[in-house]
N, C-alpha and C positions, 0 to 999 in steps of 0.2 A: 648346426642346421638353421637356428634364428638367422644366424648373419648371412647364409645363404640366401634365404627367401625375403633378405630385405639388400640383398643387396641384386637380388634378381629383380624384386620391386624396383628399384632406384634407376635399373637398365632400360625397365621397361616404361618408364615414367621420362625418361631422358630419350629416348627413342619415338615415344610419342610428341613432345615438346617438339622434336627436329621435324617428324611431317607435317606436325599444327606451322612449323613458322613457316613455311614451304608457301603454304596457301594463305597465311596473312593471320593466322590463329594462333593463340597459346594455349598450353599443356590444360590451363582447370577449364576448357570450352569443351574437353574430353570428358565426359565420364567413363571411367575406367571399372570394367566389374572383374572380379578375379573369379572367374570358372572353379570350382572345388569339386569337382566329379571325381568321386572314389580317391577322395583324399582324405587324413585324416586329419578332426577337429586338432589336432597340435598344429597342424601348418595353418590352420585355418585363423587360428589365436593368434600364429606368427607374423602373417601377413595383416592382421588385424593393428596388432601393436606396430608394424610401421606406418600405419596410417591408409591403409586402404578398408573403406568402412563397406561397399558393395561385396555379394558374393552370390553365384548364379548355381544353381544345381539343374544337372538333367531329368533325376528323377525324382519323383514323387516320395515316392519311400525312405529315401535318403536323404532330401530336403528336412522331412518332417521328423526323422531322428535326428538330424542336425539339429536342428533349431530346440527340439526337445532339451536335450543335452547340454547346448551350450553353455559357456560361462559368460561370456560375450553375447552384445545383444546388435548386431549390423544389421545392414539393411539387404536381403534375401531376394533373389529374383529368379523364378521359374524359366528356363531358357532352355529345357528340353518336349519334347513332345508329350502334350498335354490329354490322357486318356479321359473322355469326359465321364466316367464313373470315380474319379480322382478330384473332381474338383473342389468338393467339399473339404477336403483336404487343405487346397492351396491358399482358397476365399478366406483373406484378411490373415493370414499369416507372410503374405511376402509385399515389399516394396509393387513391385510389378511382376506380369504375367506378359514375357518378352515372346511366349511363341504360339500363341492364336491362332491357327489354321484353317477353320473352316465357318461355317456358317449354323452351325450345332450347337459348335463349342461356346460361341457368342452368344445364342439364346441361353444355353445352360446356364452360363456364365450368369446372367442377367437373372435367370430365375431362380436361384440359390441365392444370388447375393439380395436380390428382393426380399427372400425369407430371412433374412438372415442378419439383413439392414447394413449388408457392406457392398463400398463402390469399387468395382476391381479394375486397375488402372491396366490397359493391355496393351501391348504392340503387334499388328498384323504382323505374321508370317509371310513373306512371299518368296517365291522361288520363283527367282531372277536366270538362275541359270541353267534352268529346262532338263535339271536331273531328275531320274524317274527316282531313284534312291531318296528323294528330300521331300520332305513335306513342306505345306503351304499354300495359299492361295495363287491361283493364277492372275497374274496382272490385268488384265479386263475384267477378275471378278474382285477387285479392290473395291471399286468407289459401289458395287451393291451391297458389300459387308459395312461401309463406310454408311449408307439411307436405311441399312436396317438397325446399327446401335440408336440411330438418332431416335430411332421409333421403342428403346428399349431405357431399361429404368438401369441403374446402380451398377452403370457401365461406362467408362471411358476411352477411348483412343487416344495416345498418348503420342504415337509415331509408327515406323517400320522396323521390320526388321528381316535382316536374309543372311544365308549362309554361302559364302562364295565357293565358288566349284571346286572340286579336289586335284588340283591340274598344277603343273609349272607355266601354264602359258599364261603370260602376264595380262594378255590382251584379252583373255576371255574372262578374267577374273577384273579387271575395269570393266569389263563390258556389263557384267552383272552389279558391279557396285553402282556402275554410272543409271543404271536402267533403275535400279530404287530411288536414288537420289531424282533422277528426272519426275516418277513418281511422286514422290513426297513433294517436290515441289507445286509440282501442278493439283494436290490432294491440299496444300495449304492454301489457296486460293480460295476453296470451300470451308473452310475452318470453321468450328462452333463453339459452344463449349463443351459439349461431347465430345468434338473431333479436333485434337490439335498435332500437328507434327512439331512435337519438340523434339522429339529422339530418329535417330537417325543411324541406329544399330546391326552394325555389320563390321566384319573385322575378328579374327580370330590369332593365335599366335603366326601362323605363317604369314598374313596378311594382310596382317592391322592396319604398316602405313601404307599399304596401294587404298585400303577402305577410308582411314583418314583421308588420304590428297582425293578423294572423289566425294568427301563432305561427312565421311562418318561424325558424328559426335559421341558415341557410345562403344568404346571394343570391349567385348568378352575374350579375355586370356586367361587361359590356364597354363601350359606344360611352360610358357616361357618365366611363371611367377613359382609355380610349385616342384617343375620337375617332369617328370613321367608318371603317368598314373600307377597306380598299387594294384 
């Protein structure tokens, strides 16, 4: 099973490197997080020791037995929908908090981690591709989530993030990567030190390199490093 999931790492590290060169980038301008939803800490350990040190949970629950648990100490990121009676949970146990959605969840964010004296580094949510199934901010209400962190304490913007539509048509799924990427550019222009787009998070196992060649810097993979889920 080890040489599986590292030699599934290896596929999926050499398959990122070919879209990074495409557009004039190489493989470590990628951050790569390996998804572990309802996977067990053994694969988690496995893909650990070949070198992939990120790892994203959808839930809350299972995030925090993960980490409890571990033998392994990697760096954790929030990447499923965040309940705002959960947050006290997440606040300073994970690297970042990739899926920020509303305008709640950011004040909470902010007054927990005030109490609490931790700064939570977050990536807007946005749903780019007008699924009613996803959550996320609507792109016109980005840059007001963007004037109300500035106004809040022990809170950061770190970039975007979106989930590409569930479709084989190629062109709707650029359509949504390219409409972040347009975003985040025109959101760097206004940059602070609250607000910076360093991440640029989008890409998942089916999609990673159309998300790469349209400027991703950050894929969340699962099933192509672990397998199918349990």
């Amino acid at each position: 099973m080890s040489d599986l999931i590292e030699n599934n790492i290896k596929s999926v590290r050499e398959r990122i490197a070919k879209a990074a060169e495409k557009i004039g980038r190489r493989e470590d301008d990628i951050l790569l997080v390996a998804v572990s939803k309802m996977q067990p800490l053994e694969k988690i350990y496995q893909a650990y020791q070949a070198g992939v040190e990120n790892f994203g949970e959808n839930r809350v629950q299972d995030l925090i037995l993960k980490i409890s648990e571990s033998r392994v100490d990697p760096k954790w990121h929030m990447v499923g929908h965040l309940q705002s009676n959960k947050i006290n949970k997440v606040i300073g146990n994970v690297e970042m908090i990739q899926s920020v959605d509303s305008m709640n969840l950011l004040e909470k964010l902010a007054i927990n981690g005030e109490e609490r004296g931790v700064t939570s580094r977050v990536l807007l949510q946005v749903n780019t591709s007008g699924e009613d199934s996803k959550f996320g901010f609507q792109q016109e209400n980005v840059f007001t989530a963007c004037e109300l962190v500035e106004n809040l304490s022990h809170l950061e913007i770190h970039g975007l993030m979106t989930i590409g539509p569930f479709t084989d048509d190629k062109s709707r799924i650029v359509k949504s990567f390219t409409s972040l990427r347009n975003l985040s550019e025109e959101l760097n222009r206004y940059s602070s030190a609250k607000i910076k787009m360093n991440y640029l998070s989008m890409g998942m196992t089916g999609d990673f390199e159309i998300a790469i060649g349209e400027g991703s810097n950050l894929v969340r993979i699962g099933t192509a490093i672990f397998g199918p889920r349990i």
